[in-house]
Backbone of each chain as ProteinMPNN parsed JSONL, in Angstrom:
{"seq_chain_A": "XXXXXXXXXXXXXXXXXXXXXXXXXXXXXXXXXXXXXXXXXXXXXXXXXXXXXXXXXXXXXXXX", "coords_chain_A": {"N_chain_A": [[4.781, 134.824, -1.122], [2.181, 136.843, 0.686], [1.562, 136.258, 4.413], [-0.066, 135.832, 7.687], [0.952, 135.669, 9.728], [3.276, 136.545, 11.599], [1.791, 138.08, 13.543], [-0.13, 136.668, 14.059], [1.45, 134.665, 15.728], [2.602, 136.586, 17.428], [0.318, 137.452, 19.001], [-0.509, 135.583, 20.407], [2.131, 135.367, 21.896], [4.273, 134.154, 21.442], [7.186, 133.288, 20.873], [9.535, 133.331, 17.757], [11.076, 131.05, 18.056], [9.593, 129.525, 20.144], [7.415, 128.93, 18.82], [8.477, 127.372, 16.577], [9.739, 125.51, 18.118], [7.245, 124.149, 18.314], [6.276, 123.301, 15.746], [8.386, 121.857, 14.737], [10.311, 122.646, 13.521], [13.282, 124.129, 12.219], [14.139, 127.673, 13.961], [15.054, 129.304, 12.202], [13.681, 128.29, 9.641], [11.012, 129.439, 10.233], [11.482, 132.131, 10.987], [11.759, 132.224, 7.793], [9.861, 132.037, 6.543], [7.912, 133.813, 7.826], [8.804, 136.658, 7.131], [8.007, 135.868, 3.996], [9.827, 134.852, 2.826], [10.345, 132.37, 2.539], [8.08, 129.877, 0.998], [5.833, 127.73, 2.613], [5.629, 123.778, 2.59], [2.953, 122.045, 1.863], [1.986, 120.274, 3.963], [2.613, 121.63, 6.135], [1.654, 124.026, 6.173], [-0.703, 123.126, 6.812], [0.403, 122.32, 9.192], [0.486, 124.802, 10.672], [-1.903, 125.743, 10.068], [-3.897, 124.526, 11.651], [-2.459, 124.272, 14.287], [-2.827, 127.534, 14.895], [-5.828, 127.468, 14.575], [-7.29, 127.993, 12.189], [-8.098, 128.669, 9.225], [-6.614, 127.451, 6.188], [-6.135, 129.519, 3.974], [-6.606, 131.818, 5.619], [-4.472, 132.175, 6.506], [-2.643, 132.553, 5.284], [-1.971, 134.632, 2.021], [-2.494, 134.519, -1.07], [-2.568, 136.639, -2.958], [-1.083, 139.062, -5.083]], "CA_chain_A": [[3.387, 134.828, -0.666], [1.818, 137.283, 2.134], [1.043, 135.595, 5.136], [-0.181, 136.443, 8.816], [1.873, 134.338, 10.93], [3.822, 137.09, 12.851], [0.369, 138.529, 13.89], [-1.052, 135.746, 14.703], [2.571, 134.15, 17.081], [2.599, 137.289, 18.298], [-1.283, 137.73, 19.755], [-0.35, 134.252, 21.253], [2.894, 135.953, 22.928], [5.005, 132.66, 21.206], [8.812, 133.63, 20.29], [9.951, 132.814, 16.757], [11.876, 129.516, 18.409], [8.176, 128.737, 20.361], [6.399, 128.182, 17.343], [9.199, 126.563, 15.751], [9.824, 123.933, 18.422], [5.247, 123.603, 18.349], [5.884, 123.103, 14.403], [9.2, 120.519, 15.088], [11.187, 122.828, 12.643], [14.106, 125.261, 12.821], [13.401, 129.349, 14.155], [15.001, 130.118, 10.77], [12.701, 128.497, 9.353], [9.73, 130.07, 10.891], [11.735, 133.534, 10.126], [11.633, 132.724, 6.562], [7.829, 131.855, 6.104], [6.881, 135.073, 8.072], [9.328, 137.348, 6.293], [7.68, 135.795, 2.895], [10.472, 134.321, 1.69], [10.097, 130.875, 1.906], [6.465, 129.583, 1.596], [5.409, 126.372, 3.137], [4.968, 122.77, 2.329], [0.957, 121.747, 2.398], [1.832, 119.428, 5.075], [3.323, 122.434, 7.131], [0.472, 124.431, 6.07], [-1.678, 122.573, 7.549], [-0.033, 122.582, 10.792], [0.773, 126.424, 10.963], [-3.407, 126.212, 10.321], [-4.67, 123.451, 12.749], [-2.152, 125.509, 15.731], [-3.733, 128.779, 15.144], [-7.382, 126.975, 14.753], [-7.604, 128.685, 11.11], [-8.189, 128.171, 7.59], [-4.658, 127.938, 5.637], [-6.321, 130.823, 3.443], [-6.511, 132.955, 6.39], [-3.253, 132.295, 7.151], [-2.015, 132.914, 3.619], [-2.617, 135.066, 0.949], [-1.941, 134.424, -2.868], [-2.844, 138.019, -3.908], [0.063, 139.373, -5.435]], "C_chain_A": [[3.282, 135.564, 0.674], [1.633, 136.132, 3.006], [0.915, 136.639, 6.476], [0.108, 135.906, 9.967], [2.005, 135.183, 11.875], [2.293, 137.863, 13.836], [-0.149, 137.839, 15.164], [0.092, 134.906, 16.089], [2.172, 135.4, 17.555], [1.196, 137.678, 19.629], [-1.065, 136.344, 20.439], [0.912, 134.379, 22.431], [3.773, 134.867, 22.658], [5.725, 133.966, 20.611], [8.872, 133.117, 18.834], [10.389, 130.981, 17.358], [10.625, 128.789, 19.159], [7.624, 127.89, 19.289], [7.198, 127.209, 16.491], [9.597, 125.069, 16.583], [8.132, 123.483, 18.844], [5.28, 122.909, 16.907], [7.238, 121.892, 14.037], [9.823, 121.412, 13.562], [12.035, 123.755, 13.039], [13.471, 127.0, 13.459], [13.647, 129.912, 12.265], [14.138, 129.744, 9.652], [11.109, 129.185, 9.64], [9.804, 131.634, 10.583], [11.27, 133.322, 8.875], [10.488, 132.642, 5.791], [7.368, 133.223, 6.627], [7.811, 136.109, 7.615], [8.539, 137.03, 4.142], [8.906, 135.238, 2.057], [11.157, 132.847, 1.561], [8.811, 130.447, 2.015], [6.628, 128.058, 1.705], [5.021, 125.333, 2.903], [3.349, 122.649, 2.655], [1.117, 121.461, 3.391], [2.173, 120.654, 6.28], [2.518, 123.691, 7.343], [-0.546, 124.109, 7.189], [-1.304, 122.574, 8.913], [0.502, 123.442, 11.224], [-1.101, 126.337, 11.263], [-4.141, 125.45, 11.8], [-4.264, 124.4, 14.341], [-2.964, 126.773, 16.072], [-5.371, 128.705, 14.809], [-7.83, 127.782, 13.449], [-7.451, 128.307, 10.25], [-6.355, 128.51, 7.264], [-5.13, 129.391, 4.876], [-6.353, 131.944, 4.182], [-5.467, 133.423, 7.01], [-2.317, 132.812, 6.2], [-2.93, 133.66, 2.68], [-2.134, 135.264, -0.356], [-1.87, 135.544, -3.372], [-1.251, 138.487, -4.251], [0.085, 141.409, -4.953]], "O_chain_A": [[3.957, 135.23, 1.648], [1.537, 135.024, 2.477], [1.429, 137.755, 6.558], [-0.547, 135.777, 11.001], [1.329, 135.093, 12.899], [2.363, 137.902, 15.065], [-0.418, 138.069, 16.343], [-0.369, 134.619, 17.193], [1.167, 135.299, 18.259], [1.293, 138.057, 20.796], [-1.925, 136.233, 21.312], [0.886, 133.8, 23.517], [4.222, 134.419, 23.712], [5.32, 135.033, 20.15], [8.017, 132.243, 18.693], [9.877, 129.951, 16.918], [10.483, 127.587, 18.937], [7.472, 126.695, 19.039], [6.654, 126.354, 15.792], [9.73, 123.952, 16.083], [7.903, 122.556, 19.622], [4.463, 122.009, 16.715], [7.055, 121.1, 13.113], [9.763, 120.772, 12.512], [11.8, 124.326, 14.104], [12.292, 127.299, 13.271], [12.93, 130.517, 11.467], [13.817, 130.564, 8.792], [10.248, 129.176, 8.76], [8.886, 132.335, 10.156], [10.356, 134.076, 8.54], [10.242, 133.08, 4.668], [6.504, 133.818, 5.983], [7.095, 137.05, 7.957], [8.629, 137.884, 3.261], [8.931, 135.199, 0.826], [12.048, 132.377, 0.854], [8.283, 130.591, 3.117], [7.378, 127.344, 1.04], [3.791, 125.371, 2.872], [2.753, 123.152, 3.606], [0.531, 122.167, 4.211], [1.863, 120.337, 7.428], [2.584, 124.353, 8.379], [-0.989, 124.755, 8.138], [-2.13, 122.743, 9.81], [1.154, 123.22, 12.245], [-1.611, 126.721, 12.316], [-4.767, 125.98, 12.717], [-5.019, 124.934, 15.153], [-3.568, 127.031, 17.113], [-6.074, 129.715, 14.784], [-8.913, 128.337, 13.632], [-6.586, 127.435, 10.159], [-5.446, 129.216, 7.701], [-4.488, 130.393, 5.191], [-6.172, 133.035, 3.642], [-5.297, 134.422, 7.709], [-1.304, 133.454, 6.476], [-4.139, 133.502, 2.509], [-1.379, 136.193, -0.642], [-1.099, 135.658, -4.325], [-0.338, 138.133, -3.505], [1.092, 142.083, -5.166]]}, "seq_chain_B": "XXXXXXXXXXXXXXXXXXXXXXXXXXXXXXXXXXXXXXXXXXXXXXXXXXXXXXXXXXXXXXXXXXXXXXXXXXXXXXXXXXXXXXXXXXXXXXXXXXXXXXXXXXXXXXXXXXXXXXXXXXXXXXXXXXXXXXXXXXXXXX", "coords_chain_B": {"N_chain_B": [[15.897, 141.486, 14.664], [19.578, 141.037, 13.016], [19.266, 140.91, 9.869], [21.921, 139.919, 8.935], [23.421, 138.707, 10.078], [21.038, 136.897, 11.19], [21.114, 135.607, 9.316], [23.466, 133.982, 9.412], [23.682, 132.038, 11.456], [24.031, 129.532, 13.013], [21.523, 126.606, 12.536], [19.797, 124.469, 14.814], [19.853, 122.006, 14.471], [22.233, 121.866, 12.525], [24.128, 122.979, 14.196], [24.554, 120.086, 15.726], [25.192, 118.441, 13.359], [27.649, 120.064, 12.408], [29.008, 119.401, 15.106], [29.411, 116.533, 14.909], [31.043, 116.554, 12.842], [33.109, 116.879, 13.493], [35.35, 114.758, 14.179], [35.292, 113.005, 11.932], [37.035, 115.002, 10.215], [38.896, 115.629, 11.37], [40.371, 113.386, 11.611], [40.066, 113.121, 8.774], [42.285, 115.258, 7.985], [44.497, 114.44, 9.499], [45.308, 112.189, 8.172], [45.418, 112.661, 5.962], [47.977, 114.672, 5.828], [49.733, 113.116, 7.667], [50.198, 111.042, 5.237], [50.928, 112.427, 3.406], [53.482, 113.367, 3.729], [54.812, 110.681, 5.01], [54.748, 109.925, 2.557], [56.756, 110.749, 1.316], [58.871, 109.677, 2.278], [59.368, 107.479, 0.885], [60.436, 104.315, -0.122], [61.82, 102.105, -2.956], [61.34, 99.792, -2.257], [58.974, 99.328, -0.758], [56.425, 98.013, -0.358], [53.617, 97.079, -2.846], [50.838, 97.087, -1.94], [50.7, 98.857, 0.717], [51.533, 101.129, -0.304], [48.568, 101.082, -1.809], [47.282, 101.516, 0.511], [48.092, 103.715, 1.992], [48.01, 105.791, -0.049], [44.914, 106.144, -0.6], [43.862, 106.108, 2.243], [42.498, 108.606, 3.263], [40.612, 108.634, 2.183], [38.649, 107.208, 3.421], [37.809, 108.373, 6.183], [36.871, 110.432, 4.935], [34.63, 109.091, 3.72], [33.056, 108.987, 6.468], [32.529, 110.659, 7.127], [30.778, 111.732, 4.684], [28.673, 109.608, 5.273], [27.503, 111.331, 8.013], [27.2, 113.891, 6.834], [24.822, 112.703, 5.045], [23.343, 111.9, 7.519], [22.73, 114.506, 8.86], [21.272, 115.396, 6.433], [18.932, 114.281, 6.09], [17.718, 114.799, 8.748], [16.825, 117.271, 8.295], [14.418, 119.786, 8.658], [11.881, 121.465, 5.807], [12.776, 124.022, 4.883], [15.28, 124.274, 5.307], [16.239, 121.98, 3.903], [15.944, 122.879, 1.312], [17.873, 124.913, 1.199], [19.935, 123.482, 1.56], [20.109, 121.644, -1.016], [19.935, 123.887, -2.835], [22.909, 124.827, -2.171], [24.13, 122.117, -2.729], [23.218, 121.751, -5.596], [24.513, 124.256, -6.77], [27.095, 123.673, -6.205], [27.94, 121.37, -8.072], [26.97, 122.166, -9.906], [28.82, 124.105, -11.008], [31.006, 123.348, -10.896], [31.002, 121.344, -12.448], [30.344, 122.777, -14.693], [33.444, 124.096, -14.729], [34.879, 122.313, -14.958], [34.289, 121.337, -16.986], [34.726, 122.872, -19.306], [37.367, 123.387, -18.705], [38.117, 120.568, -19.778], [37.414, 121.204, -22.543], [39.512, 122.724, -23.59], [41.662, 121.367, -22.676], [41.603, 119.451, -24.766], [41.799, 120.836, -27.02], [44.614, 121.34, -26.431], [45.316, 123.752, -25.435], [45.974, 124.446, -23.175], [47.767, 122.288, -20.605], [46.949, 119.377, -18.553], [47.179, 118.248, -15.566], [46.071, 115.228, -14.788], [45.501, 113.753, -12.591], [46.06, 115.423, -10.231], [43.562, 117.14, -11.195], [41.535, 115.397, -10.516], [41.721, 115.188, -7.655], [41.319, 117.743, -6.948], [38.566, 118.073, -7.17], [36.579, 117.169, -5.346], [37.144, 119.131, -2.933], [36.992, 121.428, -4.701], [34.031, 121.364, -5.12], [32.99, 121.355, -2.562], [33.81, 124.471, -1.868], [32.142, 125.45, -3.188], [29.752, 124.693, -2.756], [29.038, 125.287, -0.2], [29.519, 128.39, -0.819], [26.789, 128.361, -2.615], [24.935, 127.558, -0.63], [25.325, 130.379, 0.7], [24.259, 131.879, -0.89], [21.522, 130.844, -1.208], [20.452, 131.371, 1.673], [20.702, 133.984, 1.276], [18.543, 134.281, -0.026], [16.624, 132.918, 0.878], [16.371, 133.066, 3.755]], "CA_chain_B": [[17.375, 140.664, 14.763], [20.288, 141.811, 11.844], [19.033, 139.836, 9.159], [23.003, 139.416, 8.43], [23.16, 137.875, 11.571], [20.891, 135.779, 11.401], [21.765, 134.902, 8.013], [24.824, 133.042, 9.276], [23.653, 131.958, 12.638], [23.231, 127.802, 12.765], [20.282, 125.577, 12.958], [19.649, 123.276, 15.848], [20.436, 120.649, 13.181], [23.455, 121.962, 11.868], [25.081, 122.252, 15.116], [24.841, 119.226, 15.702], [25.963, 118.309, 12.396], [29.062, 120.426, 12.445], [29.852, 118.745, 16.188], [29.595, 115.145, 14.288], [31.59, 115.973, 11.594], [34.738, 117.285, 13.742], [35.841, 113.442, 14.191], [36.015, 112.463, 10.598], [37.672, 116.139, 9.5], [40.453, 115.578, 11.595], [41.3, 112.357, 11.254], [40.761, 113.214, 7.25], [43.653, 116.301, 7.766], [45.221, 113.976, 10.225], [45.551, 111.242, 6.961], [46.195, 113.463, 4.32], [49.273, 115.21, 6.449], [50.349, 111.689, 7.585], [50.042, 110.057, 4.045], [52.267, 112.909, 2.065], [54.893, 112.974, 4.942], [55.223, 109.248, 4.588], [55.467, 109.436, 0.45], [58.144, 111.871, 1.541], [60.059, 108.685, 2.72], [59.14, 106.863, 0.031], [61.485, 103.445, -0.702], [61.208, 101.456, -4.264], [60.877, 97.862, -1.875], [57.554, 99.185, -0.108], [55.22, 96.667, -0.887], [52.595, 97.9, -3.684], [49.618, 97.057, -1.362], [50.807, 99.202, 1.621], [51.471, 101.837, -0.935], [47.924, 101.566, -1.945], [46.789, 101.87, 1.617], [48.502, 105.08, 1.75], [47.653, 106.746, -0.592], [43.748, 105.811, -0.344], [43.479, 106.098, 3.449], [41.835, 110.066, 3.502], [38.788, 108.586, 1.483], [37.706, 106.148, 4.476], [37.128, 109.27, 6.739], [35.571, 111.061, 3.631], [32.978, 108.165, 3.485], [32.285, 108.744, 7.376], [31.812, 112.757, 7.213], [29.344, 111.667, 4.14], [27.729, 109.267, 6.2], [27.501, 112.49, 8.962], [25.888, 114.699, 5.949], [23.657, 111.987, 4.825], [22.295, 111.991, 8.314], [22.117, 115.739, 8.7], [20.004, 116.189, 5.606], [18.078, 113.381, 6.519], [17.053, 115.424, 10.012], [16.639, 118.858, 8.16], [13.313, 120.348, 8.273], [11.909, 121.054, 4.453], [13.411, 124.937, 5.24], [16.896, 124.183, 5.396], [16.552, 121.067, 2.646], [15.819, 123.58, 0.224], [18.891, 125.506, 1.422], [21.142, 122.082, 1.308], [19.95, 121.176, -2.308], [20.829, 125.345, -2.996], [24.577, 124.545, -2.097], [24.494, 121.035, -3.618], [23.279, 122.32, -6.851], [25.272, 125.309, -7.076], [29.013, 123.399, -5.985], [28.112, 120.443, -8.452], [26.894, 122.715, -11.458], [29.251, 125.176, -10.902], [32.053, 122.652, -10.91], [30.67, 120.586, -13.753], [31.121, 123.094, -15.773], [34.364, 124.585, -14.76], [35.66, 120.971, -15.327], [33.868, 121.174, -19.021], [35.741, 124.143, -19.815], [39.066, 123.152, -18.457], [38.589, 119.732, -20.563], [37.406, 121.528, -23.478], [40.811, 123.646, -23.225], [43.013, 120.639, -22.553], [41.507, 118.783, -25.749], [42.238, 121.095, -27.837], [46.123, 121.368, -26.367], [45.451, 124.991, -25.274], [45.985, 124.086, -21.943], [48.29, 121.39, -19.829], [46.623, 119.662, -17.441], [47.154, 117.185, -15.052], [44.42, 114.492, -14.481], [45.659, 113.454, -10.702], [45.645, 116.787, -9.402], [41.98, 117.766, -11.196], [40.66, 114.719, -9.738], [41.799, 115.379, -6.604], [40.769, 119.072, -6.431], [37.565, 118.348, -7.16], [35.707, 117.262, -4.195], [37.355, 120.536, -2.716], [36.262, 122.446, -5.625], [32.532, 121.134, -5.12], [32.857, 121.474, -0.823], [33.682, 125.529, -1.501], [31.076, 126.126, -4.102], [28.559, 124.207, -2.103], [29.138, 126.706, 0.817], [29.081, 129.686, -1.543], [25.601, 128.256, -2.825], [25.261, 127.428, 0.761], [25.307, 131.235, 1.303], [23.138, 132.225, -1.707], [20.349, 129.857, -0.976], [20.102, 131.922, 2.706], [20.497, 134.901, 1.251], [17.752, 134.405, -1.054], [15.373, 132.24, 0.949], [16.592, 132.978, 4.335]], "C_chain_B": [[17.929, 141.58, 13.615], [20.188, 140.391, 11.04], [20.525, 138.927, 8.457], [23.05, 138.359, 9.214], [23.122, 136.918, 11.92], [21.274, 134.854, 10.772], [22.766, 133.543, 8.642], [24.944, 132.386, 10.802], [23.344, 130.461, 12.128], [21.966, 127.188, 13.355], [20.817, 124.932, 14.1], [20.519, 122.275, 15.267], [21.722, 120.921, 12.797], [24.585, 121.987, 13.115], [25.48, 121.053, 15.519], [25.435, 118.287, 14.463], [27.147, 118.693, 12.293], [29.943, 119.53, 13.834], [30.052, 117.152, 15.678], [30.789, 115.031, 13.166], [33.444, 116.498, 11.73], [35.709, 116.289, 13.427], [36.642, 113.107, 13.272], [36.615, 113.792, 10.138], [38.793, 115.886, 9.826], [41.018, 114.687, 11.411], [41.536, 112.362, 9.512], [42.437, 113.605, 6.876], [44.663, 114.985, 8.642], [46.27, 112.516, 8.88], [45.986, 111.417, 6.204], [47.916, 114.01, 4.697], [50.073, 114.034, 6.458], [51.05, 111.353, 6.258], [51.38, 111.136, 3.315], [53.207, 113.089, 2.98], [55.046, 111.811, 4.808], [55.858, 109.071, 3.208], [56.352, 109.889, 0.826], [59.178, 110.15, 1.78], [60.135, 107.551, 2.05], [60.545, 105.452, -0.12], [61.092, 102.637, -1.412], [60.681, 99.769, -3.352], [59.321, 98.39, -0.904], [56.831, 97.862, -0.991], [54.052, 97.565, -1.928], [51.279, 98.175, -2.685], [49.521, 98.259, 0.321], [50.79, 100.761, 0.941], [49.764, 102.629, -1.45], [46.932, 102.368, -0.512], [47.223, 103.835, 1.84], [47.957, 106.051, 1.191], [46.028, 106.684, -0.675], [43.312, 105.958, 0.871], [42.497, 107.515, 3.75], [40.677, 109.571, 3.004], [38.306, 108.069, 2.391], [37.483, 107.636, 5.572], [36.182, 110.174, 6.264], [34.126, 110.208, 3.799], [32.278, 108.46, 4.678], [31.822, 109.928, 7.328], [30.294, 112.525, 6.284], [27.875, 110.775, 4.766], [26.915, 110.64, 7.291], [26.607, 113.062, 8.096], [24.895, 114.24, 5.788], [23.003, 112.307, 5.788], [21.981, 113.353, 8.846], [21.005, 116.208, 8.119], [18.486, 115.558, 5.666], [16.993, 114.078, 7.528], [16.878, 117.063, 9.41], [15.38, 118.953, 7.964], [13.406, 121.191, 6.685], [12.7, 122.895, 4.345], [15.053, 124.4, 4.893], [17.381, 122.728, 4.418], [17.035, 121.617, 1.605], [17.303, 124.269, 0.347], [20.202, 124.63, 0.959], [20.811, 122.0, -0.332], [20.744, 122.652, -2.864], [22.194, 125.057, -2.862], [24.815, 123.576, -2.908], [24.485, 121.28, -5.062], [24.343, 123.265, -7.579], [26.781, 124.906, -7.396], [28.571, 122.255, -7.288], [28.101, 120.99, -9.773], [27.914, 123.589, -12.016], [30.937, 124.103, -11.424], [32.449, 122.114, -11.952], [31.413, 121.698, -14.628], [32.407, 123.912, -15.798], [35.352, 123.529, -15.364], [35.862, 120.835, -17.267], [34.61, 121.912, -19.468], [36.989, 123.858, -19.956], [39.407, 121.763, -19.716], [38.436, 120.024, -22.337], [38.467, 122.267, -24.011], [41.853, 122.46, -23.926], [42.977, 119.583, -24.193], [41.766, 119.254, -26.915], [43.812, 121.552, -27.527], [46.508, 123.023, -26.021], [46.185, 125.12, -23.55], [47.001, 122.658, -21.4], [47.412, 121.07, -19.055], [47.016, 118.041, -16.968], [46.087, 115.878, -14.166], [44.195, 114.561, -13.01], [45.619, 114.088, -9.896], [44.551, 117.43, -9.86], [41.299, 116.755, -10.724], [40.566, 114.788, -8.369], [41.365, 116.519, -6.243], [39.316, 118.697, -6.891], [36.88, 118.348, -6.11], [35.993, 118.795, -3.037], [36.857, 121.427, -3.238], [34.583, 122.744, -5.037], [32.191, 121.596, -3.669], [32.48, 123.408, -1.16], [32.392, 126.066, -2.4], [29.763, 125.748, -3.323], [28.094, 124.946, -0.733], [28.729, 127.963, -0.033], [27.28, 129.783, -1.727], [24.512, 127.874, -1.742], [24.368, 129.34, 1.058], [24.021, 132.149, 0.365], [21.707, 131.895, -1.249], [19.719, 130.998, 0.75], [20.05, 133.182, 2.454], [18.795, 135.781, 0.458], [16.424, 133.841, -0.289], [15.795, 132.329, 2.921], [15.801, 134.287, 5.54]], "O_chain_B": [[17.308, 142.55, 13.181], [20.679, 139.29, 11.286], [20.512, 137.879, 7.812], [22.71, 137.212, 8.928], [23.896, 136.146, 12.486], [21.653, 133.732, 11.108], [22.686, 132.367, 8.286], [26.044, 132.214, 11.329], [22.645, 130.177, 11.155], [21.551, 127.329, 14.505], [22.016, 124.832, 14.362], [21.639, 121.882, 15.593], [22.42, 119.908, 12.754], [25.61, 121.306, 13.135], [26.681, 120.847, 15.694], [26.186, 117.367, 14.787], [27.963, 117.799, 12.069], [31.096, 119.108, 13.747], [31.01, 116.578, 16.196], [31.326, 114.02, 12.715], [34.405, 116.548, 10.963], [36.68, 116.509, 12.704], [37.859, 112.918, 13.268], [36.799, 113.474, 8.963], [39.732, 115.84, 9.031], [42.188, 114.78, 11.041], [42.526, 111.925, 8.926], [43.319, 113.068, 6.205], [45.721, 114.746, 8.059], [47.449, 112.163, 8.868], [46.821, 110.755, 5.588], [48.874, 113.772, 3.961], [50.924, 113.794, 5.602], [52.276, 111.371, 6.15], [52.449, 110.741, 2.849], [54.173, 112.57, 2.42], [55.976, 111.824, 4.002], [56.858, 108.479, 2.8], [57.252, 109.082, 0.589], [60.215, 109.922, 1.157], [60.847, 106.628, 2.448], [61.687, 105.9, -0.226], [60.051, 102.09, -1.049], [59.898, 98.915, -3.767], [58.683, 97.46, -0.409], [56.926, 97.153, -1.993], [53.745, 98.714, -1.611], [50.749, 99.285, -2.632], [48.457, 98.415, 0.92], [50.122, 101.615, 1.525], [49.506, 103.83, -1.528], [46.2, 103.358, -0.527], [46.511, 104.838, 1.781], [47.476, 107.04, 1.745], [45.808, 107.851, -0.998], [42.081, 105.975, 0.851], [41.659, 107.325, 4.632], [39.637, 110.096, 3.403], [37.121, 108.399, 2.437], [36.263, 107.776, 5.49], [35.145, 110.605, 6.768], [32.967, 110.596, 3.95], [31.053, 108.379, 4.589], [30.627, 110.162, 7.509], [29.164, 112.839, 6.658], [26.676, 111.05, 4.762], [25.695, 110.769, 7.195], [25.398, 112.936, 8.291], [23.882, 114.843, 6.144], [22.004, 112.981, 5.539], [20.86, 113.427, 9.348], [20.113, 116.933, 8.559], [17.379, 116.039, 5.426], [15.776, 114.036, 7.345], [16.815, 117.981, 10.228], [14.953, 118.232, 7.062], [14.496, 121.554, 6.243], [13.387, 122.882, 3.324], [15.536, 124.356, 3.762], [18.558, 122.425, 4.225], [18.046, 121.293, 0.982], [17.967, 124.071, -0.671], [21.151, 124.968, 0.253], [21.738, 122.567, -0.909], [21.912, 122.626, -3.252], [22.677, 125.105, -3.993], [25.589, 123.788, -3.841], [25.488, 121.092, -5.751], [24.873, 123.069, -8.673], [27.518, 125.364, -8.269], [29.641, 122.429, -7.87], [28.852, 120.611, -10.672], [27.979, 123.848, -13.218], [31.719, 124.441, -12.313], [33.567, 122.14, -12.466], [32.545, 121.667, -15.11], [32.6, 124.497, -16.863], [36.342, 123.768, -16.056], [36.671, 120.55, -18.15], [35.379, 121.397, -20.28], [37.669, 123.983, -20.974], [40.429, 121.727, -20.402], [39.035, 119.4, -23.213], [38.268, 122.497, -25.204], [42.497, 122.446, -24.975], [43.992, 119.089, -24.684], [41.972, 118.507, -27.871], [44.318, 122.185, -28.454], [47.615, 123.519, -26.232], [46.85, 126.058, -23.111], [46.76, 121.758, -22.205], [46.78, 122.008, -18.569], [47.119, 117.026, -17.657], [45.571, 115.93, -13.049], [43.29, 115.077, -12.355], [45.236, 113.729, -8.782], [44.243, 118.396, -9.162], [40.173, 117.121, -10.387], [39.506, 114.508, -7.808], [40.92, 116.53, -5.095], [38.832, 119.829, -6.922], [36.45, 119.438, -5.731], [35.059, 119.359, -2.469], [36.264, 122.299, -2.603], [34.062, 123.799, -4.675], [31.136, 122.213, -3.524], [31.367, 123.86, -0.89], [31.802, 127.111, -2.128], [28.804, 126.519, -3.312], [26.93, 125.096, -0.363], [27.62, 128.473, 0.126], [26.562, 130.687, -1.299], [23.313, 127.899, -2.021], [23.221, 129.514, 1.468], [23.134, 132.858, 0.839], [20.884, 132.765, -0.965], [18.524, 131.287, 0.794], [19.388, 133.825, 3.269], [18.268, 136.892, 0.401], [15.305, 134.177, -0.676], [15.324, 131.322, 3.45], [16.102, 134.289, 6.734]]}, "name": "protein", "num_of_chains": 2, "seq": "XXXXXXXXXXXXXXXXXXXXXXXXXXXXXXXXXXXXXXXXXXXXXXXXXXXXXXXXXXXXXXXXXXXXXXXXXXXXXXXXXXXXXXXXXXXXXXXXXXXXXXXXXXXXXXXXXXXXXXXXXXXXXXXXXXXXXXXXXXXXXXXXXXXXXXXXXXXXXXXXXXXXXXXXXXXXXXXXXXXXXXXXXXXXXXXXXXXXXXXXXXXXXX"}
């Protein structure tokens, strides 16, 4: 699944390991959601969306 | 970064996991070395029960390392679960059926085998495959 994570850490000026100790999970995880190749529990969803004050759909995109 | 790199770089979590699980490794090797240097000196009046101690003593550090994993996977974010189940799957299926094979072999007499040394290589067997799948799982989802 696309997503617009690195975009969006980056316009915030947060490190891979920032966002990952804001989201209480590893950096490699946080690599492998914004590389696309792991996508995200709902629950983790939700608080990638709530941090960046955005819809999860805006944060994600299903389109293939 | 070099996605090799990172590939093989450890979690928060896993360091600390690997520094927990020095304890029980060595005193495992420290048991197992012990234990067949002792059979080495083997005499028929040992006592049976000291005998079993012996030869059983490497599993009681085994149980604490699994304790150690248990609480590793316990503390893994759902990232690096998925990765753990990836190894677990891989060393257990992978094993299974190398085992199936080997007993499908030995039942039909194509094969020798000895029970006491495939029971004993297994949890070895399952440790390196679980690394291998270990390495898959990051390569794939990493």
């Amino acid at each position: 699944m696309r997503n617009h994570l690195r975009e969006r850490r980056e316009a915030r000026g947060w490190s891979q390991a920032e966002l990952a100790e804001r989201l209480a999970v590893s950096r490699q995880t946080v690599n492998a959601i914004e590389t696309g190749k792991y996508d995200p529990s709902l629950p983790l969803a939700f608080k990638l969306a709530r941090l960046f004050e955005e819809s999860i759909e805006a944060l994600f995109d299903d389109a293939v | 970064m070099n996605p090799f790199i990172d590939m093989v770089r450890f979690t928060p979590n896993e360091k600390v996991y690997y520094r927990r699980s020095v304890a029980p490794m060595a005193l495992f090797c420290l048991l197992l070395i012990g234990g067949a240097l002792l059979i080495r000196t083997y005499r028929a009046d040992w006592p049976y029960p000291l005998l079993i101690v012996i030869a059983i003593a490497p599993a009681f550090p085994m149980a604490w390392f699994f304790k150690v994993y248990i609480d590793y996977f316990r503390d893994c974010d759902e990232w690096e679960k998925l990765i753990e189940v990836y190894g677990i799957c891989i060393g257990v299926l992978l094993v299974g059926m190398a085992y199936f094979v080997l007993g499908l072999l030995g039942m039909t007499r194509l094969i020798e085998l000895d029970g006491a040394w495939l029971a004993y290589g297994m949890l070895p067997a399952v440790s390196l495959m679980y690394v291998v799948g270990k390495i898959v799982g990051r390569w794939r989802h990493g």
